[in-house]
Residue, then its C-alpha position, 0 to 999 in steps of 0.5 A: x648732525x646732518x648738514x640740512x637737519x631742520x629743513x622742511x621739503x614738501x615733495x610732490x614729485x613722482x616716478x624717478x627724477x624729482x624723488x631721487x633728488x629728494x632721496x637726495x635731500x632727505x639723505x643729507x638730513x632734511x625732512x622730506x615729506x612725500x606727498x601722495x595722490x591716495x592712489x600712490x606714487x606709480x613705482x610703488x607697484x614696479x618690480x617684485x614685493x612681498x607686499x603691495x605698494x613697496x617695490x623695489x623701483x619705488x625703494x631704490x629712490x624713496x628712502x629717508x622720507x615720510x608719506x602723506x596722502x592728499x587728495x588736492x581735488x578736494x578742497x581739505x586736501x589743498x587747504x592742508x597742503x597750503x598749511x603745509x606751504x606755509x611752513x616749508x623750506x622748499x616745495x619741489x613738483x613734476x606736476x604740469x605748471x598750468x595744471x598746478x596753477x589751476x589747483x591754486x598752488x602756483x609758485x606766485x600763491x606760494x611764494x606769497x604766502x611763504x616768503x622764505x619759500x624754495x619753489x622748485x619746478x622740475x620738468x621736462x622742458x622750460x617753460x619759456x620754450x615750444x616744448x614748455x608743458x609737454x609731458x616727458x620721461x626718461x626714453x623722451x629725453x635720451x632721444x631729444x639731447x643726444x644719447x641716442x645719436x650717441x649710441x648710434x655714431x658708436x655702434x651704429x644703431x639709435x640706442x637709449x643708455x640702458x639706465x635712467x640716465x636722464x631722470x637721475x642726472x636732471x634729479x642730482x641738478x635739481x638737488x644740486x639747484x635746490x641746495x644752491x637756492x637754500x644757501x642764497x636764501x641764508x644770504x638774502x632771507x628770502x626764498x626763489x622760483x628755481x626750475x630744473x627741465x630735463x631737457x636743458x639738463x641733458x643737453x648740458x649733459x651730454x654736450x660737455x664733451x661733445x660739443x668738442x670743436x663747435x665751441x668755436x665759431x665758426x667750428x674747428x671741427x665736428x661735433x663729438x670727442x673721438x675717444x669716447x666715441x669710438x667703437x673700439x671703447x670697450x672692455x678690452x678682451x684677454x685671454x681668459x676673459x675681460x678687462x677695463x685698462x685706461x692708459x691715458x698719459x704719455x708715461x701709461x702709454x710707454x708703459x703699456x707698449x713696453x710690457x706689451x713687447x713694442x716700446x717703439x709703439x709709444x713714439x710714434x707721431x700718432x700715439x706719443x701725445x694726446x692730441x695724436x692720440x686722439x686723432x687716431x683713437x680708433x687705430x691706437x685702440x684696435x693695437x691695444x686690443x691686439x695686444x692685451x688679447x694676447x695675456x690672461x686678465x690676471x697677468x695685466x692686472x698685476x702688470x698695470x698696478x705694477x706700472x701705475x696704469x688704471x685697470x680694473x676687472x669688469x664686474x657683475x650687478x650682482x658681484x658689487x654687492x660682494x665687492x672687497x672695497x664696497x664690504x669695506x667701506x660698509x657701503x651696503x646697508x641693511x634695513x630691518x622691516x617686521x613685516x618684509x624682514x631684511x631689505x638692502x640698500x646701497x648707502x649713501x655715497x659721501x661720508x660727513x665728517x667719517x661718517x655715513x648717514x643713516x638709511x630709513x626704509x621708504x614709507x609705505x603710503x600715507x603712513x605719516x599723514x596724521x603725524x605731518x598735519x599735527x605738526x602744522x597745527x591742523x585740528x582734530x577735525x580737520x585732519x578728519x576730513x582729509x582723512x576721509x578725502x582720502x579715502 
């Protein structure tokens, strides 16, 4: 049995955060229904497809969920999401509070109706700030919390992090928020308002490290941890091709320096302990580069599982499909559709009790519409008419 087996989630969330926090839920057993607009969530048309309205963008954070269409203009639409509601354990949108507000699905019409409610916000900023209500996405926000000026102090230039690194880390703090309310609620019988804005979650995201000396007031020093930030951190180069080597103890260091040919390296003041090491990344990471050049990437591999040193290969997108330990571990999985034949999946990262949940194909739109009214004990004719709304 999964862990939030009989939990019901309505999801009305959109593009990447809110349904890859539902992914979330839905993978760890919960009932996620996705709720549509009858033109269907945007991503169901990014990247290639063999049909319309599944393509890769929308599988990658859809899957373990079921579709339902609902046109919330009209008066049977919102009336069936109400009855929904009623019935729910957690509500989670993206959509724009005064524009929720206005469709009468507020948090205070809900929460009224359903005491044992989770309403979950997810949005782009709080709303008791100035950007309270502003639309944003992924770029907007790598911009606003750092992550360009990071990529810029490194490389030199402002940058995005070539990943949705915004939209999945705020989704895995709203999953994070969403179990953390359904756990109190087993406490207190009773439901909450949790919000989850991007840009507060990215801050605290990126200024984990990086706040670095300015936790102290006044400040003991700049803004930024120094070894991530260094433009040396990289793949160091071989002879024959790349490799990531992470020697970070005393004892990694003096047993790089003295496979490398210069164990007196690993004394020096600026290199023997942390802080000095830190003080002086750039220098310590310009020698090891030297250094590590100047064998094949096979030799310091053998040399560092030898030695107890973190190393890896640097390895292709495509090469982890084939990877030895991912293979193993029976990390990928692979969903059998008639209609679109073999489709992969990366599984679920956590195993509970040795085993790994299993993975459903995404839902093709509104594919579970009449199947999700009936169990809310809606008519024949009033499913009918939501049915022809959304037409």
């Amino acid at each position: 049995m999964l862990p939030l087996q009989g939990i019901r989630v309505l999801d009305l969330t959109t593009i990447i955060m809110g349904p890859f926090a539902s992914q979330w839920l839905g993978d760890f057993g919960a009932d996620v229904v996705k709720v549509e607009t009858p033109e269907g969530d945007s991503t169901r048309g990014t990247g290639p497809s063999p049909e319309p309205g599944m393509a890769p963008f929308f599988l990658g954070a859809n899957r373990n969920k079921r579709s339902i269409v609902l046109d919330l203009k009209t008066d049977s639409g919102r009336d069936a999401l109400l009855k929904l509601a009623d019935s729910a354990d957690v509500f989670m949108h993206n959509v724009r509070p005064q524009k929720l507000r206005k469709l009468g699905l507020g948090a205070k019409t809900l929460m009224a109706r359903n005491k044992r409610l989770i309403f979950a916000a997810l949005h782009g900023f709080g709303e008791a700030g100035p950007y309270g209500g502003r639309p944003a996405y992924d770029d907007i926000i790598q911009g606003l919390s750092g992550c360009a000026d990071l990529m810029r102090r490194q490389g030199g230039a402002p940058r995005y992090f070539p990943a949705l690194t915004a939209d999945k880390t705020s989704g895995l703090i709203a999953a994070m928020a969403i179990l953390a309310a359904l756990v109190r609620r087993g406490k207190t019988g009773r439901g909450g308002h949790v919000e989850i804005p991007m840009f507060e979650s990215m801050a605290a995201f990126n200024l984990q490290e990086h706040l670095y000396g300015r936790h102290f007031v006044p400040p003991l020093g700049p803004s930024g941890y120094p070894r991530v930030l260094s433009p040396e951190r990289r793949p160091y180069a071989t002879l024959d091709g790349h490799i990531c080597m992470m020697p970070y103890t005393d004892a990694h260091w003096q047993a790089f320096f003295a496979e490398a040919g210069m164990p007196e390296q690993a004394f020096l003041p600026e290199f023997a302990h942390i802080s000095g090491r830190t003080r002086n990344i750039d220098a310590l990471y310009t020698l090891a580069s030297d250094l590590i050049a100047r064998k094949t990437t096979y030799a310091w591999l053998e040399i560092c599982e030898r030695r107890n040193i973190p190393a890896a290969p640097v390895l292709a997108l495509e090469a982890l499909e084939t990877d030895a330990h991912l293979q193993a571990t029976g990390f990928f999985q692979t969903v059998h559709d008639p209609a679109m034949g073999e489709v992969r999946f990366t599984g679920v990262p956590v195993l509970f009790d040795g085993e790994r949940p299993p993975v459903a194909l995404p839902p093709r739109l509104g594919a579970h519409t009449r199947e999700v009214l009936e169990e809310a004990g809606m008519t024949a004719a009033e499913i009918e008419a939501v049915l022809r709304a959304g037409d």
